[in-house]
C-alpha positions in Angstrom: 25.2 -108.1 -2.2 28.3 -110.1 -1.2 31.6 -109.0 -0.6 33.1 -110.8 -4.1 30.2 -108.6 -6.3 31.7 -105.4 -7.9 31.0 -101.8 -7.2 28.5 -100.3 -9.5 28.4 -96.1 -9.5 24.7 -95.0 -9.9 23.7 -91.2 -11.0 20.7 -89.6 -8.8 17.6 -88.7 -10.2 17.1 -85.3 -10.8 14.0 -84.7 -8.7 15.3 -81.0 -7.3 15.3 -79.1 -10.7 12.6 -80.4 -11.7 10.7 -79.3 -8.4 12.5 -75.8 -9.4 11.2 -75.4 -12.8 7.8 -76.1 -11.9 7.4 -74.0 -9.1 9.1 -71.2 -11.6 6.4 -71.9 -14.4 3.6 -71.9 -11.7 4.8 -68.5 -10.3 4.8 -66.8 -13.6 1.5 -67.9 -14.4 0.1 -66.7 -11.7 2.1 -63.1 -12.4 0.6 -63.2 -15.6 -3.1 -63.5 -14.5 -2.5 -61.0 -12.0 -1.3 -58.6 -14.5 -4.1 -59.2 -17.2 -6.6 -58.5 -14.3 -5.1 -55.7 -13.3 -5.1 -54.1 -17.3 -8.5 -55.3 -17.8 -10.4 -53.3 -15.1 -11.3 -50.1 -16.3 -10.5 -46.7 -14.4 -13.5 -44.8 -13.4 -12.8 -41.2 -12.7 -14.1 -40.7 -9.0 -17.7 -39.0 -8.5 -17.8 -35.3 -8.9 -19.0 -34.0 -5.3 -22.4 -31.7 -5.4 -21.3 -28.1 -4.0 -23.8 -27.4 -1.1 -23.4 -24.1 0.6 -25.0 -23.3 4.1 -26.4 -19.8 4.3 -25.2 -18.8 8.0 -27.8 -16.3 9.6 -26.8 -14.3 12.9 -23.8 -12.9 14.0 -24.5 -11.5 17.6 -22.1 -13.4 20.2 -23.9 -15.8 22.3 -26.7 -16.1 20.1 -26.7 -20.0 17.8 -26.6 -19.7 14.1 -28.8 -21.1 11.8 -28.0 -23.1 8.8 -29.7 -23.5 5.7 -28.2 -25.8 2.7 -28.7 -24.4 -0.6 -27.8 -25.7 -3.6 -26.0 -24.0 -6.6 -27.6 -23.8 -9.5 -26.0 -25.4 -12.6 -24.6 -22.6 -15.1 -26.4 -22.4 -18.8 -24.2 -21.5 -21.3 -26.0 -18.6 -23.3 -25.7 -18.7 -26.8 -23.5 -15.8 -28.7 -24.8 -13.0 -29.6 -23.8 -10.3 -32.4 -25.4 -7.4 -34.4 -25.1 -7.5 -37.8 -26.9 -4.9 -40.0 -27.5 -5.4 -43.8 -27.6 -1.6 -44.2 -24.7 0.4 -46.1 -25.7 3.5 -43.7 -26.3 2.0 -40.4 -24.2 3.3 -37.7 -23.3 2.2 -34.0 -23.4 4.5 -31.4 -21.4 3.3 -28.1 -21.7 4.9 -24.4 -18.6 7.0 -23.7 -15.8 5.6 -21.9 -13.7 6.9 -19.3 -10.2 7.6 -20.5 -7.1 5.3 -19.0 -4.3 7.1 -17.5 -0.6 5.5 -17.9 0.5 4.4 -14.3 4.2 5.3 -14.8 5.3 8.8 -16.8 8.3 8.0 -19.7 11.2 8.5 -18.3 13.0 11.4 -19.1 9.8 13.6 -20.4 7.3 13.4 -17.3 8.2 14.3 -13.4 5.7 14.2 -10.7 4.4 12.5 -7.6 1.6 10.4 -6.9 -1.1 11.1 -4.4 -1.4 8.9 -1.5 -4.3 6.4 -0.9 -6.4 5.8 1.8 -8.7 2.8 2.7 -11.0 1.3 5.9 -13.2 -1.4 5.8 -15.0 -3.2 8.9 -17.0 -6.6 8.7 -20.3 -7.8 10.3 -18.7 -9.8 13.0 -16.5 -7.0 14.5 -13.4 -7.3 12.0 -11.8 -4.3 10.7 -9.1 -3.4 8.5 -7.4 -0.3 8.2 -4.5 0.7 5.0 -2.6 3.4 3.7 -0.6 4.2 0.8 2.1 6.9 -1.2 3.5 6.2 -4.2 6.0 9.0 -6.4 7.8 9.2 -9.6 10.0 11.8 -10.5 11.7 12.1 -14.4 13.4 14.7 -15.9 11.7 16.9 -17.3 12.5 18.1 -21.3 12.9 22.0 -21.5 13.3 23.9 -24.6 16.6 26.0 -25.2 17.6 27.2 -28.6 15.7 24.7 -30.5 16.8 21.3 -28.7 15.1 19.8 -25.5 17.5 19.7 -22.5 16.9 17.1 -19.9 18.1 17.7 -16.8 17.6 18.5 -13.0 20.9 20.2 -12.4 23.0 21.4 -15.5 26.7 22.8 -15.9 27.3 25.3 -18.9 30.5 26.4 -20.8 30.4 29.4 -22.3 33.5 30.3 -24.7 34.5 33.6 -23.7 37.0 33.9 -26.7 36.6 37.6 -28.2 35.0 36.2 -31.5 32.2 34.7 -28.7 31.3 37.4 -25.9 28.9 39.3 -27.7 26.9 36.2 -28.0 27.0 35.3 -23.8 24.6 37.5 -22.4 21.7 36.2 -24.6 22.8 32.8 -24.2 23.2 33.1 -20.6 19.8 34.3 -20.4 18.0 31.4 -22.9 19.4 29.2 -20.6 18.5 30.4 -17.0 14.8 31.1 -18.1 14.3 27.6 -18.2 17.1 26.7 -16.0 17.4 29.7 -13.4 19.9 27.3 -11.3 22.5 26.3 -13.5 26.0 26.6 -13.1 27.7 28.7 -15.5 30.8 28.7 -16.2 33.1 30.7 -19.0 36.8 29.9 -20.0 38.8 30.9 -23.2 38.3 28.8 -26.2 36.8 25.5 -26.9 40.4 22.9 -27.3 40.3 19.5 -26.6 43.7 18.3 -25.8 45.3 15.1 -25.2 48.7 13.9 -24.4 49.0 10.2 -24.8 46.3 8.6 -22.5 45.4 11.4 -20.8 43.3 14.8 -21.2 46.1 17.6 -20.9 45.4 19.7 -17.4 42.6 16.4 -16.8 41.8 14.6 -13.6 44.8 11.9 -14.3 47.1 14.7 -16.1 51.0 14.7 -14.7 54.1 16.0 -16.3 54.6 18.6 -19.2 52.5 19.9 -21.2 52.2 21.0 -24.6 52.6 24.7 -25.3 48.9 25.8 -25.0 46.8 29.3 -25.0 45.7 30.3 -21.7 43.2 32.9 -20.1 41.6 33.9 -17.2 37.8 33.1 -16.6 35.4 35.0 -16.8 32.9 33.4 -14.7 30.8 35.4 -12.2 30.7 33.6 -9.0 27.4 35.2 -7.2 25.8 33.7 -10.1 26.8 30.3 -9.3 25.2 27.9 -6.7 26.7 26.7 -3.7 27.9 23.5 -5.1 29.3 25.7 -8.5 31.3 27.9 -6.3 33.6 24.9 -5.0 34.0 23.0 -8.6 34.9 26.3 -10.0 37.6 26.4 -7.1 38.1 23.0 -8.0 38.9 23.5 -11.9 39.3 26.9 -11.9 43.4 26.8 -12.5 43.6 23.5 -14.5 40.5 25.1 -17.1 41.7 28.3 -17.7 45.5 26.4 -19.3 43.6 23.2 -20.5 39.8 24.9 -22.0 37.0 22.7 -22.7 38.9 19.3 -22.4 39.8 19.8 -18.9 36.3 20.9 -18.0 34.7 18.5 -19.4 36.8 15.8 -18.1 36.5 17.4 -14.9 32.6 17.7 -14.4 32.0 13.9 -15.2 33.5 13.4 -11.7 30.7 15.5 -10.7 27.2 15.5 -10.1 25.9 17.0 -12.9 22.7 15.5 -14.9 23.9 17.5 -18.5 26.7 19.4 -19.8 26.0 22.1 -22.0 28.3 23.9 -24.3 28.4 27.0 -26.3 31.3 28.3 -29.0 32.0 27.9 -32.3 33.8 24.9 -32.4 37.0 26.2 -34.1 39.6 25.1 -32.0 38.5 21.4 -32.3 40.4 18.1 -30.5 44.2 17.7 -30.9 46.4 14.6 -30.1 49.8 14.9 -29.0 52.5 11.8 -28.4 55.4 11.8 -25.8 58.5 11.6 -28.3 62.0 11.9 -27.1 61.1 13.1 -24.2 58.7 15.9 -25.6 54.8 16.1 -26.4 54.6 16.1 -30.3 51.4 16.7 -32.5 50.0 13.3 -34.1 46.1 14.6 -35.0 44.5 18.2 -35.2 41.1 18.4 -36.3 40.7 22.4 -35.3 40.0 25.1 -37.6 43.3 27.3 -37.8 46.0 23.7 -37.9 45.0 20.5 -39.4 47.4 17.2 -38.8 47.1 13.8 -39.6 43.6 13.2 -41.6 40.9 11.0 -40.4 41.5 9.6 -37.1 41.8 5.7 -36.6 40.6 4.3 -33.3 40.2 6.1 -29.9 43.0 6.8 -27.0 42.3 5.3 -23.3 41.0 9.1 -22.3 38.4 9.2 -25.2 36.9 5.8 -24.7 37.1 6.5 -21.0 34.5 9.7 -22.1 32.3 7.9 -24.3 31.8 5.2 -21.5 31.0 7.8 -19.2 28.4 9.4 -21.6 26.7 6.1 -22.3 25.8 6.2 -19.0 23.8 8.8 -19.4 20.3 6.7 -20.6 20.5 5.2 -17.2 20.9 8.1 -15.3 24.6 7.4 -14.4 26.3 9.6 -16.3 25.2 13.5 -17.9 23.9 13.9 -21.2 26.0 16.5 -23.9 24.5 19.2 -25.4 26.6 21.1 -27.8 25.3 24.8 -29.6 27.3 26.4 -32.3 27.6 29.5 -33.8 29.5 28.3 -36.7 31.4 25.3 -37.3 29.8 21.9 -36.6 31.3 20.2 -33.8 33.8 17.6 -34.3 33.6 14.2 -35.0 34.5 12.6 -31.4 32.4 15.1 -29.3 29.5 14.5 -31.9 30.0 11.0 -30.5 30.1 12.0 -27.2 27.0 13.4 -27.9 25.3 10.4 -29.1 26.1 8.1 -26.5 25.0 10.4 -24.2 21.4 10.9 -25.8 21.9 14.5 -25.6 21.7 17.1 -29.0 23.9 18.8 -30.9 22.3 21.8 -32.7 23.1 25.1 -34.3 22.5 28.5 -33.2 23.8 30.4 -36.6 20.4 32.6 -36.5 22.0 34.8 -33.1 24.1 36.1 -35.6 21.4 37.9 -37.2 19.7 38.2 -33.9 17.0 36.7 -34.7 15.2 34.1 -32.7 14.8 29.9 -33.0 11.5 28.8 -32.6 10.7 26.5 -29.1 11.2 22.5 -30.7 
């Protein structure tokens, strides 16, 4: 080419992409192959091994073993068998079978403690093994009083020493320590439930005034109390002979007491008082002699406080309430005491003819 020729542009042949795109088409194929040989081979599951066991005779030290393969015989599965008789009279006599005892006793009806266990075992080769064990339940135990069951280990009683009640309290005192010999007995006047706003009046949180309330002494015998009754009735002695049942009762579920039992005739019942202008004033009175303010709606902080304390009960965390009267039935908010608790509310309307309740 001379100098005078002109400058022609020329576009390179595209020899590198199309070296790309075959080498991509042949490396797919192959990728493809690969992955129809792999799919069509079939999986065999792998060879299920024959069990051989070797009988091992000896056992002396120093002496060599001897080993002997044997083989296990394949199971046969035996065909089903059943009886069948075409006879309207046949019968079928089985062998007797020994009786299964529960492990565990229901909670609340059994108490007990099982026997310990003892075991020794030694092998052929000079191993030996050597075991012990105790095992114990305990329950309460259900005991007949007056026609309910009481549950309990250790059990606090109020007796209402009012003068329409003390010529019941001797019989009652003794129903209760035949089965009970070591409860705590305790008598104050009357059976009131009092409360003063949030609090039970002469309670464990009671402060301040209270409303104008009948007092007496106790009457409870102290060398018939235990050890531990002696210093709750030093404890509550002062606060339940001006507050009654009320203050007992919320009182003794600070103490360790597995049931509360009460006796009296329910008269004086569970009345409400609200701080008013400085003074306590009556808002609800559901006792005998002076009724106020109908049906009650809702609980105060003192009363729910109780019937969280009761619920308890079921779990062993709290006592269980058992109520006997003479007359009236008890009132609505201890009956529901009661029923959180699991305990029992019954009437004993027959010691006024001095008669006696049949065992439950």
């Amino acid at each position: 080419m001379s100098l005078a020729d002109p400058l022609v542009a020329t576009r390179p042949r595209p020899t590198a992409w199309r070296s790309l795109g075959g080498s991509l088409f042949f490396h797919g194929l192959l990728v493809v192959l690969a992955c129809w040989v792999v799919l069509r081979t079939p999986n065999l599951p792998p060879a299920a091994k024959e069990f051989v066991a070797h009988a091992v005779a000896g056992g002396r030290s120093g002496v060599p073993a001897s080993v002997h393969p044997v083989q296990r015989k394949p199971k046969v599965a035996l065909p089903a068998k059943r009886l069948v008789s075409k006879s309207a009279s046949a019968t079928l006599v089985l062998p007797p079978m020994k009786l299964m005892m529960p492990e565990a006793g229901l909670a609340g009806l059994s108490a007990g403690q099982g026997k310990g266990g003892f075991g020794r075992g030694q092998g052929a080769f000079g191993g030996n093994g050597l075991g012990a064990g105790l095992g114990n339940r305990a329950g309460f135990v259900g005991r007949p009083v007056m026609g309910a069951f009481i549950r309990a280990q250790r059990v606090a009683v109020y007796l209402d020493c009012s003068g329409s009640m003390r010529s019941y309290l001797p019989r009652v005192e003794a129903e209760i320590r035949r089965e009970f010999p070591d409860a705590d007995v305790f008598r104050f006047d009357g059976a009131r439930v009092v409360g003063l706003d949030d609090v039970v009046v002469f309670g464990r949180r009671f402060h301040g005034n209270a409303p104008r309330l009948r007092e007496g002494p106790t009457q409870t015998a102290l060398e018939t109390l235990t050890p531990n009754g002696r210093s709750v009735q030093a404890k509550v002695r002062t606060a339940c002979e001006k507050g009654s049942l009320g203050a007992w009762m919320d009182r003794l579920l600070a103490e360790s007491y597995d049931a509360l039992v009460v006796f009296s005739d329910f008269q004086d019942g569970v009345r409400l008082y609200e701080t008013k202008k400085g003074e306590p004033k009556m808002v609800y009175s559901d006792s005998s002699y002076h009724k106020v303010g109908g049906v009650q709606k809702g609980h105060t902080r003192w009363q729910r406080e109780w019937l969280e304390a009761f619920a308890k009960a079921p779990s062993g965390a709290g006592p269980r309430l058992y109520l006997f009267t003479v007359q009236k039935v008890p009132q609505a908010f201890l009956q529901a005491c009661v029923a959180a608790s699991g305990g029992a509310s019954t009437s004993v309307s027959w010691l006024k003819k001095g008669g006696r309740k049949a065992s439950p």
